[in-house]
N, C-alpha and C positions, 0 to 999 in steps of 0.2 A: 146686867151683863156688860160685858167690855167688849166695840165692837167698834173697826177701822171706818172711816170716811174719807173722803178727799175735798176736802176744804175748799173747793173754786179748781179752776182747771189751770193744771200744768204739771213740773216736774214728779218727783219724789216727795220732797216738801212740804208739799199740800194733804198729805196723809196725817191724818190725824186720830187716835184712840181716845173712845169718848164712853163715859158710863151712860148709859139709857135702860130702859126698864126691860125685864125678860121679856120673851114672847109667849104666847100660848097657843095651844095646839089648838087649830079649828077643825071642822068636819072633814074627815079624813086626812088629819097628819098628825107625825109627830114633832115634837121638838128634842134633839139632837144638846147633847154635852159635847160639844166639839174639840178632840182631841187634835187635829192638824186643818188645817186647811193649804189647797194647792191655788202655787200664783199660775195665770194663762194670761195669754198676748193680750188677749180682751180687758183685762183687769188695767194695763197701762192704756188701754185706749181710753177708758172707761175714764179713770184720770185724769187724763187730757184731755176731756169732754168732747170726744169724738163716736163717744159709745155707749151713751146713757142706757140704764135696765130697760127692760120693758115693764106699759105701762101695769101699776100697781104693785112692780117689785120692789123689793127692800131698797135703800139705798147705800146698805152697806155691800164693800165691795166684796168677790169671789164666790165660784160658780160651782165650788167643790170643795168637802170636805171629809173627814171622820169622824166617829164622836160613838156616846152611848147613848141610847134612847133614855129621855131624862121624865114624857111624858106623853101620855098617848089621847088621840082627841076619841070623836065620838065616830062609831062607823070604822074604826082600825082593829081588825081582828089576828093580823099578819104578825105584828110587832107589838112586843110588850116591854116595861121600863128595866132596863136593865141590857138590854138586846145593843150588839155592838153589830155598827153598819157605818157603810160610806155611803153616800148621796149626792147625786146629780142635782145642782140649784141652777135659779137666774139669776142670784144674787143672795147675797146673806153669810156667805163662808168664814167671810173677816172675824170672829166674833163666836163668846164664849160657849153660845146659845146660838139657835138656829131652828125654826119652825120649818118642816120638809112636806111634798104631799108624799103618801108613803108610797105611792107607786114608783119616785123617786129613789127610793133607800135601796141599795145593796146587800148582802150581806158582805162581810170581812173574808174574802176566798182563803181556805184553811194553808197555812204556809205564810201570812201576810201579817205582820203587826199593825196594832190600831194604827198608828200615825202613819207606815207606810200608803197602809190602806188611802190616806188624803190622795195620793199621786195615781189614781186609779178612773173612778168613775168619770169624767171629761173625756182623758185620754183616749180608753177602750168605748164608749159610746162615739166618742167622735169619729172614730177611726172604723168602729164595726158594723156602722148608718151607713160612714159616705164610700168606704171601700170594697162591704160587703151586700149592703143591704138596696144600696142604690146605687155604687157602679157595676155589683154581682162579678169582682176580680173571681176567676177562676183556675185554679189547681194548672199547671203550665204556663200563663202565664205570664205576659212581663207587667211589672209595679215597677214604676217611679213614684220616690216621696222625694220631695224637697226639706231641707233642712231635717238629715237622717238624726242629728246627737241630739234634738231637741225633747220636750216630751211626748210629745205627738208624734213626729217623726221614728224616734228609738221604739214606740209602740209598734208603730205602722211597718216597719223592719219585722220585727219579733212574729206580728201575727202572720203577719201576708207569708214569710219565710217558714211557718209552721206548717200553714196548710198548704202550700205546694208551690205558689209561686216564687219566678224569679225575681230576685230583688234588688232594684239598684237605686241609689240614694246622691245626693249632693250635700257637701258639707265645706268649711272653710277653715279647716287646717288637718295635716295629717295624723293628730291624734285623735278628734273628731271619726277621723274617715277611718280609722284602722277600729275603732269602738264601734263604727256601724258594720265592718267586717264583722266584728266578734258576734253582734246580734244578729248577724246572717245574711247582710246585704252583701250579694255575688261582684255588685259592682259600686264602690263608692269615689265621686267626683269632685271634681277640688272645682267650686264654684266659682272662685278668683281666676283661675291660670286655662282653665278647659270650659269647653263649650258643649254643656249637657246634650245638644240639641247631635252633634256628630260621636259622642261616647256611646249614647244609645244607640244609634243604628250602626254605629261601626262594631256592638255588639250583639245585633239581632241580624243580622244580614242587610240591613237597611232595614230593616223590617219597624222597630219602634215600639212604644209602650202601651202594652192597652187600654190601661190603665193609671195614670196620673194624678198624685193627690199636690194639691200647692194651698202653700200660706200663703204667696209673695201678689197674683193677683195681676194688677195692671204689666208692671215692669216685664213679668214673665209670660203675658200672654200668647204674643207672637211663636215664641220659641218651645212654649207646649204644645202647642198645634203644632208645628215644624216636628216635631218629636212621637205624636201620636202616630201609632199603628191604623192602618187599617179598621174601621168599627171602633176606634177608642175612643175612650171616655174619661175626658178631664173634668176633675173635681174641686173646685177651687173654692176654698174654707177660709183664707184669709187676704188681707189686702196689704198687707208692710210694704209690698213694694206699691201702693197709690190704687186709686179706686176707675181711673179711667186708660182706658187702652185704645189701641187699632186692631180691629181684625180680618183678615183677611179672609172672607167668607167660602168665597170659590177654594182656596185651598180644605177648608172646616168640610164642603159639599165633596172634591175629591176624595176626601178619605171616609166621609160615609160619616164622619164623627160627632161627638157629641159633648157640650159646653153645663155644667152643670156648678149652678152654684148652690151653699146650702150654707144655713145654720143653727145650731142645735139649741142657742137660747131660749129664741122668743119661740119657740114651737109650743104649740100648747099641750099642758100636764100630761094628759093622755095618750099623745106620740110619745114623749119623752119617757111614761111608764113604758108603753108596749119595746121603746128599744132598750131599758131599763131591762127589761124578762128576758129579748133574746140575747144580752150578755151575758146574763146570768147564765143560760143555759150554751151556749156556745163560746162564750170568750171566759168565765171562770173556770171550766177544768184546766183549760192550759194554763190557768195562771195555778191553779192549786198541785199542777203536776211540778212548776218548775218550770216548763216550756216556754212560756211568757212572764217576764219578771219586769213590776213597776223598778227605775231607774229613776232613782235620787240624789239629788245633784250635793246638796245641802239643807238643814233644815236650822230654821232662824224664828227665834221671839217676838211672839205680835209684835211685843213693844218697839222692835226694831226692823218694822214692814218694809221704813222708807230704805233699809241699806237692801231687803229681801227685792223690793222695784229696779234697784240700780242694778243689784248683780244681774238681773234677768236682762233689763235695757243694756247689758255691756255685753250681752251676747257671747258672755265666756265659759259658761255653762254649759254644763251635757246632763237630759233628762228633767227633774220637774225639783224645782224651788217649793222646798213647803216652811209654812208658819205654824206654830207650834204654841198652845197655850199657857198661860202660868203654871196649869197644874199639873202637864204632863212633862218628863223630864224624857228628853230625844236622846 
């Protein structure tokens, strides 16, 4: 098979497509024909050797893919070869072949082609763990996401704005912020020129966000706590903006709130199935209705991963960057 690496750490560069032997399916999984794989923040950290797999994963990079079931191990009764699915990995996406546990595997929600399918399973897990399942956002309401155009972000709009609540986003230019209008965020913030921390209360009465999901991390600490509501619950999934902050506690104890970090990698097989099932059964009707639709920025040939890393690091994209293999024609 033909499958991505990163040569030693740093830029785009370092990416390299290397023949290596297939994989084979062990007790309970299968191995995946990989029709797309989706880029995520993690995969440039990963790169830059800030982000190594956890132990025993592949070393090829990407966390998510699509493909046809090409073989099935021993103890798989769910999936059989031929069977088209997306799957949640910790590593392995890059590449033409891909061994899955199968509690990982998706099916392709009806309404979705194979390769879109790649821009799916990270997203809706990432987003249906930390905004439903562990900050429990409910129906009324208020959601802050940070960086609404991105692919997590344009999810997190879609779903929260489906089932009831109010939605409001940050984003850095106004055709970003008017594509998170269209996916249903009530209120979207130009991160550069406005100060999310006064948007939101000047749109809840002072009131604030129950609910906060963030990629940025240190940079943004202070000012999501400034921003929570009463009993809120900030969720913070990444660190772009730096891994150390100040907090001001006494303010975190006035509002009763609460500081939650999470992530969906290194969780072991068995979490990662059971949140695997409850997307299946609550987050794919809406996508097979229409209601929630995967957002594809571009799709680009393994061959040309290193241009698929820049466009993502140039931050001019809205939705999810996927790679696409020799044999499928995007």
């Amino acid at each position: 098979m033909r499958a991505v690496f990163a040569d030693g750490a740093g830029g785009p560069e370092v990416l390299v497509v290397r023949d290596v032997p297939d994989p084979e399916p062990g007790p309970g999984e299968v191995v995946l024909e990989v029709a797309a794989a989706g880029l995520n923040r993690a995969d440039l950290l990963q790169r830059q050797g800030f982000y190594p797999p956890p132990p025993g994963a592949s070393e090829v990079l990407g966390m998510e893919c699509s493909g046809t079931v090409a073989a099935v191990g021993a103890g798989v009764t769910d999936w059989a070869v031929g069977d088209q699915a997306c799957a949640l990995l910790s590593a392995g996406a890059y590449a033409t072949l891909v061994a899955v546990p199968a509690g990982q595997l998706l099916p392709v929600p009806d309404g979705v082609d194979l390769v879109t399918a790649a821009a799916l399973p990270e997203v809706a897990c990432t987003v249906w763990s930390n905004v439903f399942m562990v900050a429990h956002l409910q129906p009324d309401e208020t959601f802050l996401v940070h960086g609404g155009a991105g692919g997590i972000g344009s999810f997190a709009i879609q779903l929260a704005a489906r089932l009831g609540a109010r939605v409001f986003t940050t984003a850095g230019s106004e055709e970003k912020r008017q594509l998170c209008r269209d996916l249903g965020a009530e209120v979207a913030i130009d991160y550069r020129d406005e100060d999310f921390v006064e948007v939101v209360k000047a749109h809840t009465s002072g009131g604030g966000a129950d609910v906060i999901l963030d990629n940025m991390g240190a940079s943004y600490l202070q000012r999501n706590v400034a921003a929570l509501a009463t009993e809120g619950r900030l969720v913070v999934i990444g660190m772009q903006g730096g891994t150390r902050g100040e907090l001001d506690l006494n303010a975190l104890l006035r509002k009763r709130g609460a500081i939650i970090a999470t992530t969906l990698r290194a969780r072991p097989a068995a979490e990662k199935a059971a949140i695997c099932a409850s997307v299946v059964e609550h987050v794919w009707p809406l996508v097979a209705d229409g209601q929630v639709r995967p957002l594809v920025h571009e799709t680009v040939p393994l061959d040309d991963v290193r241009r698929a890393h820049a466009l993502m690091e140039s931050g001019s994209h809205s939705g999810k960057i996927l790679l696409t293999m020799d044999t499928v024609t995007a």
